[in-house]
N, C-alpha and C positions, 0 to 999 in steps of 0.2 A: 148902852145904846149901840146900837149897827147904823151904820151909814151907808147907802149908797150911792156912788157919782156913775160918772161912764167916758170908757176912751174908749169914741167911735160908738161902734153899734153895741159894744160888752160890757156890761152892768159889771161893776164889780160894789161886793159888800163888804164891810168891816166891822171891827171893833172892837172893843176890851172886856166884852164878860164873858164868862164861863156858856159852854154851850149847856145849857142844864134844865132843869124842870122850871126854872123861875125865868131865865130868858129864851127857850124856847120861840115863845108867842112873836116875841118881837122880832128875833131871827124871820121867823115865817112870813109876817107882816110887814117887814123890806122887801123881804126875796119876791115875793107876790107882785112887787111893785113893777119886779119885771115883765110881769103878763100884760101891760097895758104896751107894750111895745111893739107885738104880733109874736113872733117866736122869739123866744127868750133864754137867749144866752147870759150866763153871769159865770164870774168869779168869786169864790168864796174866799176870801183872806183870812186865814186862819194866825197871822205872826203872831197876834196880840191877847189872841183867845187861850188863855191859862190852864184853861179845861176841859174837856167833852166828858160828858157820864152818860148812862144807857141812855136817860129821857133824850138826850142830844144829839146821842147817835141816830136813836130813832126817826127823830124829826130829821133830819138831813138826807134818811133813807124815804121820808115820806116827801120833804122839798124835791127830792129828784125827780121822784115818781111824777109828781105835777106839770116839772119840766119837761119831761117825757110824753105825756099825755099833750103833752102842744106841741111837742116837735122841737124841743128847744134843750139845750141840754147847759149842766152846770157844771161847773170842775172847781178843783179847790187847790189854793196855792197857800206855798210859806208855812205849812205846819211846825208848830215848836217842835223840840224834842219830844217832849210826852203828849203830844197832841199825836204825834205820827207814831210813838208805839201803841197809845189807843187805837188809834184806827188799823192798822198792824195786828196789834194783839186779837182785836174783834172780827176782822177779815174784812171788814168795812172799806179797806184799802182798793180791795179787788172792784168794787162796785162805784168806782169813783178812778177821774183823771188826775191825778193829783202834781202839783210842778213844785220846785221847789221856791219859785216865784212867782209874785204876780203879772210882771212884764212878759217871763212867758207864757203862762197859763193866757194871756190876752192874744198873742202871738198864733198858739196853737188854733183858733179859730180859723185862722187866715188860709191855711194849711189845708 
């Protein structure tokens, strides 16, 4: 499951499964949450996420696109170790804000 709270105006999301074909949806289905806010900023907390695979890379390329298309943009904080050589290895890195925390990826809004 992904959870969303918020410090301040920036949604941040969480949580412990693999980003992949099977949780995808629910990734999508939090992150969406944030369009009911006007422009939508969020953080993605990746510390606890164990895994990305294509389907999950894909979708995070399509989550942005959305943020975009509203004027709202997302960035992603705390990648494990192999979470950050997937994204690395796939160049996925480049098309993304990436911190290595989430107090600053919240921070960098302010900026």
């Amino acid at each position: 499951m992904f959870q969303r709270s918020r410090q301040g105006a920036i949604n941040i999301v969480g949580g412990e499964l693999p980003l992949n074909a099977e949780n995808a949806e629910l990734l999508t289905k939090t992150l969406e949450e944030c369009f009911t806010d006007g422009q939508p900023r969020a953080v993605l907390d990746l510390q606890e996420v164990p895994l990305i695979d294509s389907h999950g890379l894909e979708t995070l390329l399509d989550i942005q696109e959305s943020f975009e298309q509203r004027t709202g943009s997302l960035k992603l904080a705390a990648p494990n170790p192999l979470c950050g050589d997937i994204l690395a290895a796939t160049g996925i890195d480049n098309h993304f804000e990436i911190y290595p925390e989430v107090k600053t990826a919240v921070a960098s809004f302010l900026q």
